[in-house]
Structure formats: structure tokens, C-alpha cells
N, C-alpha and C positions, 0 to 999 in steps of 0.2 A: 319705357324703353321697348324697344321693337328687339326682338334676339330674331338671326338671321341661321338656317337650318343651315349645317354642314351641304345638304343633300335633300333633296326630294322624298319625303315621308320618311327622314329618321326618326329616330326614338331618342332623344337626346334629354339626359336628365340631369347631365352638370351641364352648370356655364364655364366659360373659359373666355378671357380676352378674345380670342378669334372667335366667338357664339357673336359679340356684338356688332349690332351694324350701324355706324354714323349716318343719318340719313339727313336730308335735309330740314334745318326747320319747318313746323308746321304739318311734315308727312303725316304723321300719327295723327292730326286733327282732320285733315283732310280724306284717311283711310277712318276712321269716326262716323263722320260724314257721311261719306260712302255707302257707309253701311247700317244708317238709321234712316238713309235715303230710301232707301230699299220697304224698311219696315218698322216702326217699331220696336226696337230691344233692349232690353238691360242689361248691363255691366257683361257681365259673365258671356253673356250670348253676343255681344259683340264682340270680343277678344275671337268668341270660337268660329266666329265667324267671317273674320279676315284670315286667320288663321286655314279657314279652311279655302275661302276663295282664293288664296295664295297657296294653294295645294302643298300647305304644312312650312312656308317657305317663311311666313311671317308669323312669328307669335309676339302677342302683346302681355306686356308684365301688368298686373293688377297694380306694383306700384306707380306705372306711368297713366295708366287705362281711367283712373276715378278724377287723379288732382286734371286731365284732358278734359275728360268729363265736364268736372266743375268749373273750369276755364272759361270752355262753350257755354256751357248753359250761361255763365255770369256775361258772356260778352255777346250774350240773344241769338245764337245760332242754334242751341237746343231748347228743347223745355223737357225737362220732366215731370211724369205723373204716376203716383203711386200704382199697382197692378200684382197680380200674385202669376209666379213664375207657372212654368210649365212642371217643374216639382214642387208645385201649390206654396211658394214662400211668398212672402210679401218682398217685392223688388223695385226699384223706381225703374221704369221704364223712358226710354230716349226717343226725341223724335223732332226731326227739324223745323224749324220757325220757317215763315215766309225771307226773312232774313237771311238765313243758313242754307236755302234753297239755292238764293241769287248767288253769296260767299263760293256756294260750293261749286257753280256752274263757272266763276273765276276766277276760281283755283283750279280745277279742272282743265282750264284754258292753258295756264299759265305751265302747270305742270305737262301737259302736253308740249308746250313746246320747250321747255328747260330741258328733256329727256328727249326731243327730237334732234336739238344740234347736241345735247351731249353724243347720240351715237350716231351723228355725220363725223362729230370730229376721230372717235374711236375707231369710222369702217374707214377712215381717212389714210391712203397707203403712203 
């Protein structure tokens, strides 16, 4: 589950009905994605890491974050490989297939333009 910040870099440490945000299917695969696009990361450093390129606005739950995970990997858009963290643990590290490169540049597409007539219709007087 994606929790949606009241506010721009609250400190929020209960959830509440209003913390969650219904987003569309596939978001949270797609922000994955994203962000193994980028680099290499395991678990842990990709939650903090949306987390942080959404300037606090997007936090990822480790209950949604792993079974996403194993999703991707099973349906060949990641792979993982064993590696030891930046505080020396052993971690599987994320990183996209030649398959998950294509997925993600069309879904990218697609959510570009789902989120462009969403806000024609919203600036719509």
C-alpha cells in the first residue's frame, strides 16, 4: 500500500482512513520500476527511495513493497541478485530485465497520458 502524507515532510506515525490513497492499479509496480530503473536497490532502499523522490509525499508499506516485488520478478520485469547492503547485511538487490525496461517505457506512456486528460477534465471551467 502506498500511504499518502497529510503534508509535505510530516512526521506522521499513525495511519488513519484519510493516510490512505487508492491509486490506480499497477501504480506501485510502475513506481518499482522507476526506481530500479535508475539503479540497482533492495527492498528497503527502494521504499526510501520513492519516498524520498516524492518529497515525503509517497511512502511505501513493506507489506505491499516485497509480495510487488515478487510479482515483478515472477512476471520477468526484475531479477534479483544476492548483494550485501550499505549496512553490510546480505539483501537481494532489484534490477530490470531487458523486458521491464520496454513494460516500463509503456506504462510510462500510458500513465502520461491517463494523468494528462485527468487534469484537462479537473482545469475544465
Amino acid at each position: 500500500m502506498l500511504l499518502l502524507s497529510k503534508q509535505k515532510g510530516s512526521d506522521m506515525t499513525a495511519e488513519t482512513n484519510d493516510d490512505k490513497l487508492d491509486l490506480p492499479q499497477g501504480t506501485l509496480d510502475l513506481l518499482i520500476l522507476k526506481t530500479v530503473a535508475l539503479q540497482p536497490e533492495h527492498g528497503w532502499a527502494i521504499a526510501q527511495r520513492v519516498q524520498q523522490l516524492s518529497e515525503d509525499v509517497l511512502q511505501v508499506r513493506q507489506g505491499s513493497l516485497y509480495p510487488a516485488l515478487h510479482r515483478l520478478e515472477h512476471r520477468g520485469l526484475i531479477r534479483a541478485t544476492w548483494g550485501v547492503s550499505e549496512n553490510n547485511r546480505k539483501a537481494r538487490f532489484y534490477e530490470l530485465t531487458a523486458e521491464g525496461k520496454r513494460h516500463l517505457a509503456t506504462e510510462t506512456g500510458q500513465w502520461e497520458r491517463l494523468t494528462a486528460a485527468v487534469a484537462q477534465v479537473l482545469e475544465a471551467s
